[in-house]
Backbone bond lengths (Angstrom), bond angles and torsions (degrees), N, CA, C in turn:
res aa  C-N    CA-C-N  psi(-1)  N-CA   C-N-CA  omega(-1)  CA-C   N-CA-C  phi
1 X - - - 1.442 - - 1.526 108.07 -
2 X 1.358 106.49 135.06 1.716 102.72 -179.86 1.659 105.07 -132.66
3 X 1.617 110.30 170.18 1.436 115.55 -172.27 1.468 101.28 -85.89
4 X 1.493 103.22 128.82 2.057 104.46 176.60 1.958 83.52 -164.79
5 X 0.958 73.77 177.92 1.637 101.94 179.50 1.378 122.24 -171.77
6 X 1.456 126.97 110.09 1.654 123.87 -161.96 1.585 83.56 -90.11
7 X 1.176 106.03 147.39 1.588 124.35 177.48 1.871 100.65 -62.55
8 X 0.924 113.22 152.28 2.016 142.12 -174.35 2.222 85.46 -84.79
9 X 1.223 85.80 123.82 1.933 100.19 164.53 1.463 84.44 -113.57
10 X 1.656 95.76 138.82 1.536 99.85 153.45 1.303 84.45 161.39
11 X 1.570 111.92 157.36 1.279 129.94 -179.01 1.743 116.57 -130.46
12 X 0.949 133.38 -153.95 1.411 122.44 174.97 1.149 129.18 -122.39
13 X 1.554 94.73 9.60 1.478 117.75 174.49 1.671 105.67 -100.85
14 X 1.372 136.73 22.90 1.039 138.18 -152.22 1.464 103.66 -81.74
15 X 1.617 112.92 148.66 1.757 111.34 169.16 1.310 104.79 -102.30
16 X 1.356 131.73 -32.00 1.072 143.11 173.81 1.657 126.17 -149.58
17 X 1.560 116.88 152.76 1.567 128.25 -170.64 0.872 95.56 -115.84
18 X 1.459 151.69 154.14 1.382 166.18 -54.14 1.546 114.54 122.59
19 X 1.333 123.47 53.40 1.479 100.46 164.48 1.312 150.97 -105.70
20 X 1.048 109.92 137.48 1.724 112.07 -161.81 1.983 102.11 -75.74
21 X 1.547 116.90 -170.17 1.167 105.02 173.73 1.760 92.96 -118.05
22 X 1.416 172.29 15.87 1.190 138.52 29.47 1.745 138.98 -97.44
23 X 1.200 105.59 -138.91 1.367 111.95 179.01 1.191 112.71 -73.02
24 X 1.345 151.40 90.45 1.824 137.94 160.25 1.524 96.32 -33.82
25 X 1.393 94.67 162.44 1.339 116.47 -170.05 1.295 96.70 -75.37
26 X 1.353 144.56 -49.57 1.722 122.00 -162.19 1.484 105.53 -77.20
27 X 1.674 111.05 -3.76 1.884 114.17 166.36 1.858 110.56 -61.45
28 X 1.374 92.02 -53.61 1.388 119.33 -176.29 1.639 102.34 -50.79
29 X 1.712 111.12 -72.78 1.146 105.39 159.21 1.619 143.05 -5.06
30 X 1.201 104.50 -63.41 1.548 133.90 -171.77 1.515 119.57 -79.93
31 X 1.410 81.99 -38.99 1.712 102.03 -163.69 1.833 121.82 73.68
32 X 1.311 107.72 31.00 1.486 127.95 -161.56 1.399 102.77 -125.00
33 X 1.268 128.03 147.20 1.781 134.24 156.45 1.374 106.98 -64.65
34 X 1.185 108.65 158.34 1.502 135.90 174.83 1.409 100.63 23.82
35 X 1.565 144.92 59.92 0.975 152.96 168.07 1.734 119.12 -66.93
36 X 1.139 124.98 -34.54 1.027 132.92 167.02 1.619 127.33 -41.36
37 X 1.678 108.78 117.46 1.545 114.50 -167.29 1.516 124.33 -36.67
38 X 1.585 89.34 -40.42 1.798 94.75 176.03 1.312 129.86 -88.07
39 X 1.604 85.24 -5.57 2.154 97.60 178.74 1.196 113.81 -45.31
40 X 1.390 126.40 151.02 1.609 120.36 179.96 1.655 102.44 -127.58
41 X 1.015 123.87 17.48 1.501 142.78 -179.74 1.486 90.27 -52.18
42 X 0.985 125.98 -90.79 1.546 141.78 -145.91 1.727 103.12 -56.47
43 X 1.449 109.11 -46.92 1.565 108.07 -160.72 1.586 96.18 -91.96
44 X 1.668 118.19 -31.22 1.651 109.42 148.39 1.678 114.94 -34.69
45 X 0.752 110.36 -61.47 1.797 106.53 -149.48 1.310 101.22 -78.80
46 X 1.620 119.36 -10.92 1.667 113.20 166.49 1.157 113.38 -107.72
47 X 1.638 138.54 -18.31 1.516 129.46 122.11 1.389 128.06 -8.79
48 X 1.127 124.72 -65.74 1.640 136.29 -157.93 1.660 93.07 -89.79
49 X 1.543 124.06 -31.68 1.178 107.51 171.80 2.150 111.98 117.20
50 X 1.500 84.65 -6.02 1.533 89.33 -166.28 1.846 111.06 -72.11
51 X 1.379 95.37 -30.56 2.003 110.37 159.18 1.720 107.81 -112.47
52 X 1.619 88.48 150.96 1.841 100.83 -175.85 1.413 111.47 -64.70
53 X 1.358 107.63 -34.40 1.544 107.77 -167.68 1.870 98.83 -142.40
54 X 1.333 110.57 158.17 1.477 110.77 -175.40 1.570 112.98 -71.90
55 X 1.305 118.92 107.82 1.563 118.33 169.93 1.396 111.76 -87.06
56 X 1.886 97.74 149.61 1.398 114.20 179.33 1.497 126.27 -65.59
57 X 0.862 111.75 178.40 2.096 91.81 174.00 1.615 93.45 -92.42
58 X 0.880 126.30 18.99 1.781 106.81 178.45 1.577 89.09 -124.95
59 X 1.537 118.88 17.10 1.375 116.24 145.25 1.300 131.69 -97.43
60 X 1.167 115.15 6.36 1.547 127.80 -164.72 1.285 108.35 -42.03
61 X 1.391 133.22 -54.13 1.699 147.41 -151.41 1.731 86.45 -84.36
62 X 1.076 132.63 15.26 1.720 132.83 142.97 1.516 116.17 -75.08
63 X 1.235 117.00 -42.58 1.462 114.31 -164.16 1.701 117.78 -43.91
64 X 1.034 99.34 -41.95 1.747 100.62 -172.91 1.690 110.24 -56.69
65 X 1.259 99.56 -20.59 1.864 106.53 165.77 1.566 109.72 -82.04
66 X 1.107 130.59 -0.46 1.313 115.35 153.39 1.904 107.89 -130.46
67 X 1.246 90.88 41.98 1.701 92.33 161.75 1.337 89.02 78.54
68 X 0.910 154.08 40.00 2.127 131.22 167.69 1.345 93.69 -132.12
69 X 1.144 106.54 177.88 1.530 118.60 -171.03 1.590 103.06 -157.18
70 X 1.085 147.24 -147.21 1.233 146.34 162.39 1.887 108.25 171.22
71 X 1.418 104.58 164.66 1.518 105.44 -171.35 1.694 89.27 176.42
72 X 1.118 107.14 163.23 1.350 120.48 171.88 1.809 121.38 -132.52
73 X 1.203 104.53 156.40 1.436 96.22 -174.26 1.430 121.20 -71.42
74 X 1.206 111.99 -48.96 1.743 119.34 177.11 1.690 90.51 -92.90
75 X 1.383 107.73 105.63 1.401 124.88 151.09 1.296 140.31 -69.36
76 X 0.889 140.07 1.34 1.212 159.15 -116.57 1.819 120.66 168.79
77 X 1.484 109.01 10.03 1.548 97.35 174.41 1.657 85.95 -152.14
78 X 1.357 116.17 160.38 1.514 108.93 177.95 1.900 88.83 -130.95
79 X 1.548 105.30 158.63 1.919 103.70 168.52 1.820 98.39 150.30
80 X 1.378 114.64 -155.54 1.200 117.48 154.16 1.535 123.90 -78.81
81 X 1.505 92.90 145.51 1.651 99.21 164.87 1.700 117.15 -52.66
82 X 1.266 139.14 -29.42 1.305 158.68 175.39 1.566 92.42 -54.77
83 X 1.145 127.93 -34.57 1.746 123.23 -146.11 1.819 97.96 -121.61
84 X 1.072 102.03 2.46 1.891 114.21 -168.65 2.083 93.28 -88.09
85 X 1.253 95.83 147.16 1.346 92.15 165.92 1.379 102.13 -138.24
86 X 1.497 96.14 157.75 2.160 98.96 -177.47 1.442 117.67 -60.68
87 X 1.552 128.57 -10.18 1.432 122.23 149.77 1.481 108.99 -61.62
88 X 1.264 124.42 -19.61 1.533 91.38 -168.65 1.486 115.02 -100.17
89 X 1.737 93.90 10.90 1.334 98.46 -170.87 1.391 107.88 -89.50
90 X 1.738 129.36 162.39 1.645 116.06 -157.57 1.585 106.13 -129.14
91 X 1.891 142.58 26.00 1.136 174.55 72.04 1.760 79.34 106.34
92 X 1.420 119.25 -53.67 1.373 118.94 -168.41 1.288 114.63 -68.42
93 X 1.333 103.80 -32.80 1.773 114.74 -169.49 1.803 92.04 -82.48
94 X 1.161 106.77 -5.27 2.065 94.85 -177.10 1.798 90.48 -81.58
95 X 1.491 97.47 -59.22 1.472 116.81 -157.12 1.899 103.08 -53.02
96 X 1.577 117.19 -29.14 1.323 112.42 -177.05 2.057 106.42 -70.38
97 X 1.626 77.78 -42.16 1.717 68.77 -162.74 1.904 105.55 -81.61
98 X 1.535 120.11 13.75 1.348 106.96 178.69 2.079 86.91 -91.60
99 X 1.099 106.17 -32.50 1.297 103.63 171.36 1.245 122.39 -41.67
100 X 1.315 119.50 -61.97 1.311 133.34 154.34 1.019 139.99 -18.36
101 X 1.264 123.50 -61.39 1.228 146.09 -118.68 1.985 98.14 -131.56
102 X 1.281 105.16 -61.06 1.888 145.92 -169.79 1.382 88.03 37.00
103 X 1.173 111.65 94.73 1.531 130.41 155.99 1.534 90.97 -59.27
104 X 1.199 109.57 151.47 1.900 124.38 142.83 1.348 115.07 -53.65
105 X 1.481 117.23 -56.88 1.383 140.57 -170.77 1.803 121.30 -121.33
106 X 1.264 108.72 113.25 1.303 126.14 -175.64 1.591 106.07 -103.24
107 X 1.844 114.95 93.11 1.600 84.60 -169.90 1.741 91.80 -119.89
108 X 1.022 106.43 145.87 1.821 124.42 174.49 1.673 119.90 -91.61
109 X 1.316 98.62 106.11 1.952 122.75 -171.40 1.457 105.76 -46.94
110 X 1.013 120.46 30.53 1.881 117.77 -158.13 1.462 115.53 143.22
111 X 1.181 110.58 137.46 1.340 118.77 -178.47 1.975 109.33 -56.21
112 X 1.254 133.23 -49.23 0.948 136.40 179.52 1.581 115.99 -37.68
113 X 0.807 113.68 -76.18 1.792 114.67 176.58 1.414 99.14 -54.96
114 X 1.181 141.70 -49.07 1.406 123.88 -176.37 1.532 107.88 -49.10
115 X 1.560 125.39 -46.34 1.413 123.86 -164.29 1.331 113.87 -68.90
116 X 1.811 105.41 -30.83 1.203 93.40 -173.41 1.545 112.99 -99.19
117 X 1.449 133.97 17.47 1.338 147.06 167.49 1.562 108.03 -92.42
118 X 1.352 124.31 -54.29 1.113 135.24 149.82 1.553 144.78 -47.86
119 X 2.022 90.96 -13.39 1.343 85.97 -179.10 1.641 144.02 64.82
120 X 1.518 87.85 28.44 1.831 84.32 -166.21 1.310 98.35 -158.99
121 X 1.574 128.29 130.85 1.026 130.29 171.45 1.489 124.40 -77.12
122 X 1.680 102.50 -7.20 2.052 95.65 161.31 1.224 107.08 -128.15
123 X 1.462 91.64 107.64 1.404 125.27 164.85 1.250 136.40 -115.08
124 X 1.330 136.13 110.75 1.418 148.98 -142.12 1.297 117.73 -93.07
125 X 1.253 136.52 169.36 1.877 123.55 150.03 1.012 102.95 -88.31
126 X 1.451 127.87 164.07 1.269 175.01 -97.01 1.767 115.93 -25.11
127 X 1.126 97.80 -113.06 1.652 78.18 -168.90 1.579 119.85 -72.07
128 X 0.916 132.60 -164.92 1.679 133.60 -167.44 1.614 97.47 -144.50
129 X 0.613 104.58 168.89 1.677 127.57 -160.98 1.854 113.26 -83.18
130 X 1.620 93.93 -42.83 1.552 103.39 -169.85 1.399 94.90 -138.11
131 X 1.393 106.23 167.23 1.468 132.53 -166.32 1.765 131.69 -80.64
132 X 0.696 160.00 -131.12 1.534 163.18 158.50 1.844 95.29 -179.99
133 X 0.919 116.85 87.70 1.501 111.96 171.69 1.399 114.34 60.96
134 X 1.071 146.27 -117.78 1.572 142.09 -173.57 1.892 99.95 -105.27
135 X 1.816 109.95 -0.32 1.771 89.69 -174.08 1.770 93.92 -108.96
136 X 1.656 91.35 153.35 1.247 81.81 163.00 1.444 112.08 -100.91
137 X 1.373 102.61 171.30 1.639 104.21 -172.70 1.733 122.08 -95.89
138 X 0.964 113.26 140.18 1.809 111.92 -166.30 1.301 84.62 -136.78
139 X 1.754 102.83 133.10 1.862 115.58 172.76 1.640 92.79 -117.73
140 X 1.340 98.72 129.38 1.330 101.70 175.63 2.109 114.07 -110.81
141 X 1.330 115.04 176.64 1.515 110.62 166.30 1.468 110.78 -72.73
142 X 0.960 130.04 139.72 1.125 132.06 -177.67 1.752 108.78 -75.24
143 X 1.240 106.81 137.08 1.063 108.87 176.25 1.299 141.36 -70.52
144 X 1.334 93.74 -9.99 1.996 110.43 -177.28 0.840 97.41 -34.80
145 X 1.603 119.34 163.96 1.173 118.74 135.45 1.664 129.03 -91.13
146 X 1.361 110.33 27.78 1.566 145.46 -173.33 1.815 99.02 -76.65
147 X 1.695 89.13 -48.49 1.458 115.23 -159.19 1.632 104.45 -107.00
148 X 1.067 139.66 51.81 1.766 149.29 -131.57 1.719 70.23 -104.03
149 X 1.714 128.54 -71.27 1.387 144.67 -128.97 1.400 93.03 -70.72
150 X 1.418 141.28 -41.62 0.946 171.44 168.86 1.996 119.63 -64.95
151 X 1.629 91.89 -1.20 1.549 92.64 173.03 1.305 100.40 -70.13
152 X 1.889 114.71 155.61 1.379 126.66 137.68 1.386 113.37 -144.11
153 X 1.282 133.74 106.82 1.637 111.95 -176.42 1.310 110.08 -65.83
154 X 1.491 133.96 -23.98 1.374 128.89 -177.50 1.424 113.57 -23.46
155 X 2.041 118.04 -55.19 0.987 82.96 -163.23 1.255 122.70 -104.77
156 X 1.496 106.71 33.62 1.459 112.49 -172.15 1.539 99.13 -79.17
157 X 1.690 103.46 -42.63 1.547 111.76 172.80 1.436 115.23 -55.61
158 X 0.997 132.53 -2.36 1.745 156.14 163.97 1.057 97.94 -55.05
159 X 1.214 112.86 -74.60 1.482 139.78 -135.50 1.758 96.05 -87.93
160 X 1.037 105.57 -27.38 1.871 108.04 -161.67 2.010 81.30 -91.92
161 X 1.079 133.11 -43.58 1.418 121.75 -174.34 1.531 107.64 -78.68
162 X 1.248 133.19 -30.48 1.803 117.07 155.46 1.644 108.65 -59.35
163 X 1.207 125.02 -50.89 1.886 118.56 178.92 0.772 85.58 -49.82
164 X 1.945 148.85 -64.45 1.402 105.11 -143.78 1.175 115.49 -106.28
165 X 1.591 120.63 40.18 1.584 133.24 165.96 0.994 90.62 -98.90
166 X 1.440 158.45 -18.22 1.400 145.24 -171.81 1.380 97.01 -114.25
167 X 1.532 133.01 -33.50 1.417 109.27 160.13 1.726 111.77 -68.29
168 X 0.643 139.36 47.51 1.487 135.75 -171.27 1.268 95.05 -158.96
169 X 1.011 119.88 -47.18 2.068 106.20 179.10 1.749 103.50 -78.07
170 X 1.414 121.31 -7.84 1.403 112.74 -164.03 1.594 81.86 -99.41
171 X 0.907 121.48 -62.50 2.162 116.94 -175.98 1.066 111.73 -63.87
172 X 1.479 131.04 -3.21 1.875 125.82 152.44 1.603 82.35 -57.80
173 X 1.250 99.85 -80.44 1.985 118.75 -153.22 1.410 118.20 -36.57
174 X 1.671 106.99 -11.17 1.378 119.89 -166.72 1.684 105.62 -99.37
175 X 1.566 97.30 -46.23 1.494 121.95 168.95 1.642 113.01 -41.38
176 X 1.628 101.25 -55.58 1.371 108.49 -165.13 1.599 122.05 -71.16
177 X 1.523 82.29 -45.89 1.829 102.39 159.23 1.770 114.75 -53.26
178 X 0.510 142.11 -5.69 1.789 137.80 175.63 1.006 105.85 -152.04
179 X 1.412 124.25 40.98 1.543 116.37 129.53 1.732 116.49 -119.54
180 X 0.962 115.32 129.36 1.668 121.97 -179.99 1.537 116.32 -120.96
């Protein structure tokens, strides 16, 4: 495990945040998200429909143009989730920038960072029960390819039909607003 931190995408127009639990090392490497050969991040999120076309990971700093944002929980260490410990995880630094930020949708790349932000060792996929400030929370399978046994796209396809109830109530509101 080594010290890195990939910079936070997100804008304030966000529909949804994305957090991983951190950087794998060929992220770190790169200086890119979900960089990893077997990652399924990228061709997920243009599968389900949430980007038009499949971006590279050395496109990442696009996302906030289609509503996503991304960040990870342990900022500050890059490796496997297996090798992460709950000190290195940073719970305050999530909670400032959902403050910040108030996604609609707060969803977690893997069960791991959800448990340890959440605090709870039963933690489910897809939506969650209770709130984090104005987002709700969505745990997704992680995309590694660390975590292959543990695929389901179902609920990524979950996750892409709540974004686009909030992209769809935000372009009424936009619609309605500029016409007089």
């Amino acid at each position: 495990m080594s010290r890195f931190a990939l910079p936070d995408v997100y804008s304030e127009d966000l529909i949804l945040l994305i957090c991983g639990s951190a950087a794998s090392r060929r992220s770190a490497d790169t200086g890119t998200y979900y960089a990893g050969r077997g990652n399924k991040f990228w061709p997920t999120l243009f599968k389900i429909g949430l980007t038009p076309y499949r971006l590279e990971p050395k496109e990442f700093a696009k996302l906030p143009e289609f509503g996503i944002g991304l960040t990870d929980l342990a900022k500050e260490y890059s490796g496997s989730d297996a090798r992460l410990r709950a000190k290195d995880d940073d719970p305050s630094s999530l909670l400032a920038k959902l403050d910040m930020i108030r996604p609609p949708v707060l969803a977690f790349n893997g069960k791991r960072a959800a448990k340890s932000f959440l605090e709870s060792d039963q933690v489910s996929y897809g939506r969650q029960e209770h709130r984090i400030g104005a987002s709700i929370i969505f745990v997704l399978p992680s995309t590694s390819g660390a975590a292959a046994r543990y695929w389901d796209i179902r609920y990524w396809h979950e996750l892409a039909k709540l974004a686009g109830e909030f992209k769809a109530d935000r372009s009424k509101e936009v619609g309605e607003g500029s016409v007089r």
